[in-house]
GUPATOR-63952 format. One record per residue (C-alpha): residue in three letters; x, y, z. Coordinates in steps of 0.1 Angstrom, whole numbers. Layout:
{site 'ALA', {X, Y, Z}}
...
***
This chain:
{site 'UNK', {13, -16, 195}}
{site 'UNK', {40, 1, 176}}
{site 'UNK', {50, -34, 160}}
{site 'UNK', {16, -36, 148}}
{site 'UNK', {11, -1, 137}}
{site 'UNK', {43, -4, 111}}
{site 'UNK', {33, -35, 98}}
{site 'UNK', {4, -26, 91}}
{site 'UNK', {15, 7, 73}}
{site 'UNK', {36, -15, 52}}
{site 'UNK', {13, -41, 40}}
{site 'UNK', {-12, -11, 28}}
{site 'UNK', {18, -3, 6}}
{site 'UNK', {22, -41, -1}}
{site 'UNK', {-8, -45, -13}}
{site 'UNK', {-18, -19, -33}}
{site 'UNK', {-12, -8, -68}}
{site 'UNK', {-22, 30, -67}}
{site 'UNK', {14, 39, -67}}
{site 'UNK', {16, 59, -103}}
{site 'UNK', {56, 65, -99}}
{site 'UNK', {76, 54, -129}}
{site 'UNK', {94, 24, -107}}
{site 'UNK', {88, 13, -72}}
{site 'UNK', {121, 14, -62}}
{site 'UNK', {110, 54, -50}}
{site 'UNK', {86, 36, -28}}
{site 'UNK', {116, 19, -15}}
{site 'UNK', {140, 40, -11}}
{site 'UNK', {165, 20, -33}}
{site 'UNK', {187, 30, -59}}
{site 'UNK', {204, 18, -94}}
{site 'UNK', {184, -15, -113}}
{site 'UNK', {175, -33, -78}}
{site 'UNK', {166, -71, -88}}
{site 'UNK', {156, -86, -53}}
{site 'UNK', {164, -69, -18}}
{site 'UNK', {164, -97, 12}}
{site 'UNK', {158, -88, 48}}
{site 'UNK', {170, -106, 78}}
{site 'UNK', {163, -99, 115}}
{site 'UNK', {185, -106, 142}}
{site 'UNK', {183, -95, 180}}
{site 'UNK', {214, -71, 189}}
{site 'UNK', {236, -80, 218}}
{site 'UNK', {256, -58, 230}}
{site 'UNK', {290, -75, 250}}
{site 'UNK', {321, -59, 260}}
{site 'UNK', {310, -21, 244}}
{site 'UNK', {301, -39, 211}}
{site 'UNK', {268, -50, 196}}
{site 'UNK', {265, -83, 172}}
{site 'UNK', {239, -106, 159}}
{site 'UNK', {224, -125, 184}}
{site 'UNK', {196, -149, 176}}
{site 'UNK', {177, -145, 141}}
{site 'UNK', {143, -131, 143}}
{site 'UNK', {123, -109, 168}}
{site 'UNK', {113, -114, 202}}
{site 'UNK', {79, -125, 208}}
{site 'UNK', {61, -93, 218}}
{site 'UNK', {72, -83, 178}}
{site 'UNK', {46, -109, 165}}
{site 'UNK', {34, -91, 138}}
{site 'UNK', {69, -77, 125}}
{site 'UNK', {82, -94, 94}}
{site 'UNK', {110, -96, 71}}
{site 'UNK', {107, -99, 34}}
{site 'UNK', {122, -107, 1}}
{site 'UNK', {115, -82, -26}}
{site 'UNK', {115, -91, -64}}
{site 'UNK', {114, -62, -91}}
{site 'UNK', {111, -70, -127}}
{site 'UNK', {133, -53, -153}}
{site 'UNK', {113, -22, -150}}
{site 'UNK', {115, -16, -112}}
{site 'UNK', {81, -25, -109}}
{site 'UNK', {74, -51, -77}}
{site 'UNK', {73, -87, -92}}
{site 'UNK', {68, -105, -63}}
{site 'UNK', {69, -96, -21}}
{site 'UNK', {74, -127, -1}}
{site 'UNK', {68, -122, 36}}
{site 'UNK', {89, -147, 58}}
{site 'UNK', {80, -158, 98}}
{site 'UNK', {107, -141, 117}}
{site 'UNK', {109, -163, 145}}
{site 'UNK', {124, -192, 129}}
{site 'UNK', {160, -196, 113}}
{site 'UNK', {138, -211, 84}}
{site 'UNK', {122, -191, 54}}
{site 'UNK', {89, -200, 64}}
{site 'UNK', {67, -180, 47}}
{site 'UNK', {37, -160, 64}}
{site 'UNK', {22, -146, 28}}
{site 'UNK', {31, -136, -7}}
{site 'UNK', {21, -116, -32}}
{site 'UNK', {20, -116, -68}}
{site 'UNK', {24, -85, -88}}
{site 'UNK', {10, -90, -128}}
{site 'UNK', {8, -59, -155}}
{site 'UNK', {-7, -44, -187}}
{site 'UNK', {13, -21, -205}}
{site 'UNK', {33, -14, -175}}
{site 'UNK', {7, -4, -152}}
{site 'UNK', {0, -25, -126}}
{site 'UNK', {-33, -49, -134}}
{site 'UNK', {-40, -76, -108}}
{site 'UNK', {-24, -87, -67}}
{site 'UNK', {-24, -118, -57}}
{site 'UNK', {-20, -126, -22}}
{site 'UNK', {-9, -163, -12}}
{site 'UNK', {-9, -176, 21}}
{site 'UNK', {17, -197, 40}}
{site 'UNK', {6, -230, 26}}
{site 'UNK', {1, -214, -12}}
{site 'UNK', {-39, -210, -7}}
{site 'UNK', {-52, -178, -28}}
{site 'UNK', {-63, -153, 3}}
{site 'UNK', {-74, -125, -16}}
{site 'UNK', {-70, -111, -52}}
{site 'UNK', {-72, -72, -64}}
{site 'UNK', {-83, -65, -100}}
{site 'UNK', {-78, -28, -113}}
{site 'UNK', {-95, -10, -141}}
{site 'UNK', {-68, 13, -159}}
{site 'UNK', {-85, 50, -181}}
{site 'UNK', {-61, 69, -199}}
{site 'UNK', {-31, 50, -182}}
{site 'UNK', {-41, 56, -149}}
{site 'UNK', {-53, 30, -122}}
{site 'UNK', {-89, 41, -120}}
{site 'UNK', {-104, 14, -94}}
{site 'UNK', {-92, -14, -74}}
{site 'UNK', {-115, -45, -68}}
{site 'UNK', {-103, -70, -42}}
{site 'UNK', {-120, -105, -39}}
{site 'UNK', {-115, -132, -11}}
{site 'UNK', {-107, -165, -16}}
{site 'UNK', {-139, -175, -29}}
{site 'UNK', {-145, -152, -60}}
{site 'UNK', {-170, -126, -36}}
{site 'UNK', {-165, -95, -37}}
{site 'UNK', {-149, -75, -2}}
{site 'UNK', {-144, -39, -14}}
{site 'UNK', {-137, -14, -44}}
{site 'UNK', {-114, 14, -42}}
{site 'UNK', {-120, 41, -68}}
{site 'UNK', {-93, 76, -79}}
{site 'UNK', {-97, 106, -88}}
{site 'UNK', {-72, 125, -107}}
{site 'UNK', {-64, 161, -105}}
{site 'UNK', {-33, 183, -113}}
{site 'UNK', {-5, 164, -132}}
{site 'UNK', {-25, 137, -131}}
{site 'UNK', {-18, 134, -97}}
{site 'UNK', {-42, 112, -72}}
{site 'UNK', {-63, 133, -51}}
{site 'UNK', {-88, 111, -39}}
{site 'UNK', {-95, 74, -28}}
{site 'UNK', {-130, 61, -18}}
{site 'UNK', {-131, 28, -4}}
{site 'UNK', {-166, 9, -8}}
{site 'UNK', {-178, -23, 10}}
{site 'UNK', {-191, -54, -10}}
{site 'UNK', {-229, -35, -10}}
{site 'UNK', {-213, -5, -26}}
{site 'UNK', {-219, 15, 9}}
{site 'UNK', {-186, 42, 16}}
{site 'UNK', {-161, 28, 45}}
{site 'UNK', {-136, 52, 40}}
{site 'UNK', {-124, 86, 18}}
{site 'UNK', {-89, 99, 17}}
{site 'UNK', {-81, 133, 4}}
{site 'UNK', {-48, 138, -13}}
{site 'UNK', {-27, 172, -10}}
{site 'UNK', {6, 179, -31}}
{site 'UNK', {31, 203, -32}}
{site 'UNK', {47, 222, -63}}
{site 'UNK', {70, 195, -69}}
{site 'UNK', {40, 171, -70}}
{site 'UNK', {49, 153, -43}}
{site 'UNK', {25, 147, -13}}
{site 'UNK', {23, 170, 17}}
{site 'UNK', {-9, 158, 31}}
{site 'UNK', {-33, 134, 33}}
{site 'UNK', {-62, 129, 53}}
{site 'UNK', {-91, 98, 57}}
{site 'UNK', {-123, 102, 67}}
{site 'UNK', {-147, 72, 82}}
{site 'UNK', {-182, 65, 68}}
{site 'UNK', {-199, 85, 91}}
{site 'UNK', {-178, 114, 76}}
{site 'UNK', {-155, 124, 108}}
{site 'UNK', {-114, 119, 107}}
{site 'UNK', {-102, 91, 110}}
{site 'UNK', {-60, 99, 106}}
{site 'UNK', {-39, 126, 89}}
{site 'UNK', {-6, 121, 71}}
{site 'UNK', {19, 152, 72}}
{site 'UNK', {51, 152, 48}}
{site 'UNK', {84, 166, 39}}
{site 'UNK', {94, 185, 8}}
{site 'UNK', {107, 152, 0}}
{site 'UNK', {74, 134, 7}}
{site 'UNK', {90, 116, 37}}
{site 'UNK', {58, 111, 60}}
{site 'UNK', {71, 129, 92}}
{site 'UNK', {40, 131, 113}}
{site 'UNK', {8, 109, 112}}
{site 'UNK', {-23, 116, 134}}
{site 'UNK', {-50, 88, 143}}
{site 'UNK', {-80, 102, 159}}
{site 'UNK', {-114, 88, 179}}
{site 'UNK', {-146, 93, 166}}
{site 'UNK', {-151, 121, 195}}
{site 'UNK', {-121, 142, 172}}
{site 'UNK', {-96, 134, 199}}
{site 'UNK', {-60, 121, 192}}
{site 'UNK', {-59, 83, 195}}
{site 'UNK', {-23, 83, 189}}
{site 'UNK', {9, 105, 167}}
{site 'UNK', {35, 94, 153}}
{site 'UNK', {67, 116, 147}}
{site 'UNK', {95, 108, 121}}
{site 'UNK', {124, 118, 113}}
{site 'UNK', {150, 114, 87}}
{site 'UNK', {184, 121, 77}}
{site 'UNK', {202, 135, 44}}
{site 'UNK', {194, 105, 25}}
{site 'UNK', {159, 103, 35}}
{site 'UNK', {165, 72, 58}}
{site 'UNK', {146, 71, 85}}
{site 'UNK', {167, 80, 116}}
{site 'UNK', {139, 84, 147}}
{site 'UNK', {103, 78, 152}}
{site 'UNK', {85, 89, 187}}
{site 'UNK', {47, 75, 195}}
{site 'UNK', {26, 91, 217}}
{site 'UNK', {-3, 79, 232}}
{site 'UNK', {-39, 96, 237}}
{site 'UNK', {-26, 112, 267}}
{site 'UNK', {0, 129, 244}}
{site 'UNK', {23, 115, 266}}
{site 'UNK', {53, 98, 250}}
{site 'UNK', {47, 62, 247}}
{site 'UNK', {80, 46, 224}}
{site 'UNK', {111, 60, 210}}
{site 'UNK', {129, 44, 181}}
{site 'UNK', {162, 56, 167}}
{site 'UNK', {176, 36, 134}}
{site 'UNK', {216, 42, 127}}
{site 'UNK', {231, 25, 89}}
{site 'UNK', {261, 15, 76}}
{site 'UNK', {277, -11, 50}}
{site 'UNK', {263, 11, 27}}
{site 'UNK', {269, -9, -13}}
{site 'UNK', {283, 9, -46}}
{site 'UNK', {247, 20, -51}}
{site 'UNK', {248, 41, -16}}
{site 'UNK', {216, 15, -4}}
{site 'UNK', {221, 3, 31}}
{site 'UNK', {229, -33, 43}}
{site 'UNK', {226, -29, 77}}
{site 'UNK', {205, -12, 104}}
{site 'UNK', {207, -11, 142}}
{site 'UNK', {172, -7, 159}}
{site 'UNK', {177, 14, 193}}
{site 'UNK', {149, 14, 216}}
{site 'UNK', {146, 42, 248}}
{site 'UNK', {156, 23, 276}}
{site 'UNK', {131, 42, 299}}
{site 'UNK', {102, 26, 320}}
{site 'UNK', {70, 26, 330}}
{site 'UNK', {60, 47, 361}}
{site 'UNK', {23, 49, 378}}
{site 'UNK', {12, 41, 341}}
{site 'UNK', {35, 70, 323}}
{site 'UNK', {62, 62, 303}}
{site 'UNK', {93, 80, 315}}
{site 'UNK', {119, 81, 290}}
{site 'UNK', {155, 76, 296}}
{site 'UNK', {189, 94, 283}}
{site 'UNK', {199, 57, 274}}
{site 'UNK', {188, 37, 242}}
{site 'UNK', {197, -3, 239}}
{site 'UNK', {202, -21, 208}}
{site 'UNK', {174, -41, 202}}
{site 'UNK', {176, -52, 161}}
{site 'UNK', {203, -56, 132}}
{site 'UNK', {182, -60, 101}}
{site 'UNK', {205, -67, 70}}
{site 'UNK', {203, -70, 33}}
{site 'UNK', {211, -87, 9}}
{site 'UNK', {206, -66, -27}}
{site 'UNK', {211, -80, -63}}
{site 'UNK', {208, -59, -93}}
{site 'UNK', {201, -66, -132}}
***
């Protein structure tokens, strides 16, 4: 479930192009003129007190956990995001997407499949430099949905309203922002107008807790983050609609390059159990991933 729950996250970043930031290497977390950043996934081992690389990719439970090669043009804007099978010592690719612009602001995503077949395509319609609407077609030309902004103070997005191909509402997030204009809450509601998740943040706009609910209001399941000086993210705890704990995740870095962007992260999963159906965590964490990088600049 958690596998499944990040990727997804990411790919809603992937594959939109609402961001309004000057670069996207903010959305990244990278610093100095990034040109490409590679990730490769291996499974820890951990021998004699030390843990090493053991075979590439993830274990088999993970399927929906990728790695990726990320290309930025010269204006840190995302070029192209190439999404590789992690299961094979191949690049196999599982999707890609194609980032084009107009003045800048981002115009049109493409999104390839594995055997270079166009899967989807999102159109936007830019006002006063701002991204005003989002159209995404499949494969075929038809229209699938329309995602529409509005703008508030400092131009900043406050709300998204996503519409099916009959024009009918699916969803509507509400954007909140602190002084320093960056996000502090966010909130989405289902058609029928009820809930459906809650995103809290940081003075930095690190997303530290996010909240999906039922349709009776209840808590479906909450995740907890947490991050470290340099905005990494350092621990994330899942709990389930018992609000009983159900994964925790701690992330350490090093081989930190001239730019102070990390090369290499160690995934450490609570070695604790199930017990009568209730996860009962442990003192203990194993090493479960090393993800490195591999980062060129302009």
């Amino acid at each position: 479930m958690k596998s499944k729950i990040l990727f997804l996250l990411i790919i809603v970043i992937f594959e939109s192009c609402s961001f309004q930031n000057k670069n996207d290497y903010e959305n990244f977390k990278l610093n100095g003129k990034v040109n490409s950043v590679r990730e490769t996934t291996y499974q820890a081992e951990e021998k004699f007190g030390e843990i090493s690389k053991g075979e590439i990719g993830r274990k088999s439970y993970d399927i929906l956990s990728k790695d990726g090669l990320i290309i930025f043009n010269q204006d840190g804007k995302l070029k192209t995001i190439t999404i590789y099978e992690t299961h094979s010592d191949k690049d196999e690719i599982f999707q890609k997407l194609v980032y084009k612009y107009t003045e800048k602001i981002c115009s049109e995503v493409d999104t390839y499949s594995s055997d270079g077949e166009l899967e989807e395509k999102i159109t936007t319609e830019i006002k006063n430099g701002k991204i005003i609407k989002e159209i995404s077609y499949d494969s075929e030309g038809k229209l699938k949905s329309t995602l529409e902004y509005k703008y508030g103070r400092n131009n900043n997005k406050k709300q998204a309203i996503r519409y099916d191909s009959n024009s009918v509402i699916v969803s509507k997030s509400n954007y909140e922002y602190s002084n320093r204009d960056k996000v502090k809450q966010t909130e989405t509601f289902a058609k029928n107008g009820k809930l459906k998740s809650k995103g809290t943040y940081d003075k930095n706009g690190n997303l530290i807790e996010y909240v999906w609910f039922k349709d009776n209001g209840k808590v479906e399941m909450k995740s907890l983050t947490k991050y470290d000086e340099n905005n990494f993210e350092i621990e994330n705890t899942l709990f389930d609609d018992n609000h009983e704990i159900y994964s925790i995740t701690k992330y350490e870095y090093s081989d930190f390059d001239e730019n102070g962007n990390w090369l290499k992260r160690v995934q450490f999963d609570n070695d604790g159990d199930y017990v009568d159906g209730k996860y009962v965590v442990s003192d203990k964490f194993k090493a479960e991933y090393i993800v490195e990088r591999e980062i060129t600049y302009y």
